[in-house]
Residue, then its C-alpha position, 0 to 999 in steps of 0.5 A: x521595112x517591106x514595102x507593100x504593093x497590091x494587084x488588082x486581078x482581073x474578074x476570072x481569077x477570083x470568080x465571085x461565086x465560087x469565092x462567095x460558096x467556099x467563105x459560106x462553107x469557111x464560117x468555123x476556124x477549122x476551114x480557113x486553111x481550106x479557104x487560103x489554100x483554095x485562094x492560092x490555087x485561083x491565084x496561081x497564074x496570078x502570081x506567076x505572072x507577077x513573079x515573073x514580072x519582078x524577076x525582070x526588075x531584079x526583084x528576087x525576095x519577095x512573099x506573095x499572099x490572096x488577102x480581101x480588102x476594100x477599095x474606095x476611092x475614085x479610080x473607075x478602072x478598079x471595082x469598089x467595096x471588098x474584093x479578094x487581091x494579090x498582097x505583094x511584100x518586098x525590100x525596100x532596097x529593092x527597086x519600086x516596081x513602075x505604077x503602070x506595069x499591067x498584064x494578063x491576070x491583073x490590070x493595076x497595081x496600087x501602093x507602088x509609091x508609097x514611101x517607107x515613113x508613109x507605110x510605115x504611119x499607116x500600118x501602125x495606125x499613127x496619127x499625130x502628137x502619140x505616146x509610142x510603145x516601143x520593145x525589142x529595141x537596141x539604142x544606137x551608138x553615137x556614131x550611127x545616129x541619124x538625127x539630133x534626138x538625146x536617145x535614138x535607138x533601132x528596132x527589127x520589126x516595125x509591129x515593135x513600135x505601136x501606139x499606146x491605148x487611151x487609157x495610158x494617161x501620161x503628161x505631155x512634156x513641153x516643147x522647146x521651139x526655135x525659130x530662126x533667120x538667116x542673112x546672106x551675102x553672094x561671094x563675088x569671087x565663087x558666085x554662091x550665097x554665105x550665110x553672114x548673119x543667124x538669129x535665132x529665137x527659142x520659146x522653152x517650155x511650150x505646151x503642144x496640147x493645149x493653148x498658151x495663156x498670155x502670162x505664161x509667155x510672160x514667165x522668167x526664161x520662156x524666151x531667149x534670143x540670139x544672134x551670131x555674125x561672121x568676120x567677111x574674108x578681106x574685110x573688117x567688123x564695124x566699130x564697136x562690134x566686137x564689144 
């Protein structure tokens, strides 16, 4: 996963009418290569300036390219509507590069602290409860698994997974949701919380699309419950507990 950092140049790199005079003469598919290669030689300074200031961050691998995109939102130092900026993509083991960093070419730098997972949501379009398209992947051994799925498995690229059209009409499977208590104790002699006591009550077959009617909570083996105590060191369970 790359993260995905975008400057904001200043007004000279991209000045606006020679921009708006080559995308006039860029209108057939055989004149794009000169737009992006007219972008890049506008932006030269732009992206040397930035190479250098990720080279003193140790940030070596990283791939820069001009791409138009639209800001709307309330920051006033940043101008609204489409814009030509500097799409920087870099590892995430690399270190976050610092939301003020400014310089000649460019005065502000969005996207510096966006999370993989966040990135990762907006890029493939997820939005909630989804059927996923996944190809390409390799299904994890046991003993690399990060979480408590019955199947966990990898993939290389994330545009490997994407959402499936609304047209794949496929039943939503029942949840099985646990809701669970703890009581502790404080351990006089360490001066910590022990958990002495977990109950846990578990709805089976829960609809995640749609309301619950009454009378299907009322079906055999919706719910269950339990509860599970500790023997305390140094002392005895109560009478009749251990029936």
């Amino acid at each position: 996963m790359q993260r995905c950092i975008y400057a904001i140049p200043s007004s000279s790199v991209f000045p606006r009418d020679s921009i708006s005079r080559t995308e006039k003469n860029s209108t057939n598919s055989d004149a794009l290569p000169l737009l992006r290669a007219t972008l890049h030689e506008l932006a030269s300074g732009l992206k040397s300036e930035v190479a250098e200031k990720l080279s003193d961050l140790n940030i070596s691998n990283f791939v820069m390219t001009p791409v138009k995109r639209n800001y709307a939102f309330e920051r006033t130092d940043i101008p609204t509507g489409e814009q030509y900026v500097l799409k920087i993509n870099y590892p995430y083991k690399d270190t976050a590069v610092p939301s003020y960093l400014r310089g000649e070419h460019f005065h502000a730098l969005l996207g510096t602290n966006n999370s993989a997972l966040e990135l990762f949501l907006v890029k493939r379009k997820i939005k909630g409860p989804s059927w996923l398209s996944i190809s390409k992947f390799v299904t994890c051994p046991s003993t690399q698994r990060v979480s408590w799925c019955k199947i966990e498995v990898t993939v290389d690229c994330p545009k490997d997974i994407s959402v499936l059209t609304a047209s794949a009409t496929l039943e939503v499977p029942p949840a099985v949701v646990a809701a669970v208590n703890l009581k502790t104790i404080i351990n006089e002699k360490h001066n910590v919380h022990e958990i002495v006591l977990a109950s846990a009550i578990c709805c089976h077959r829960v609809k995640i699309d749609s309301p619950m009617r009454s009378e299907d909570w009322q079906k055999w083996g919706m719910i269950s419950h339990f509860t599970i105590m500790r023997k305390l060191e140094g002392r005895e369970f109560l009478a009749g507990l251990y029936h």
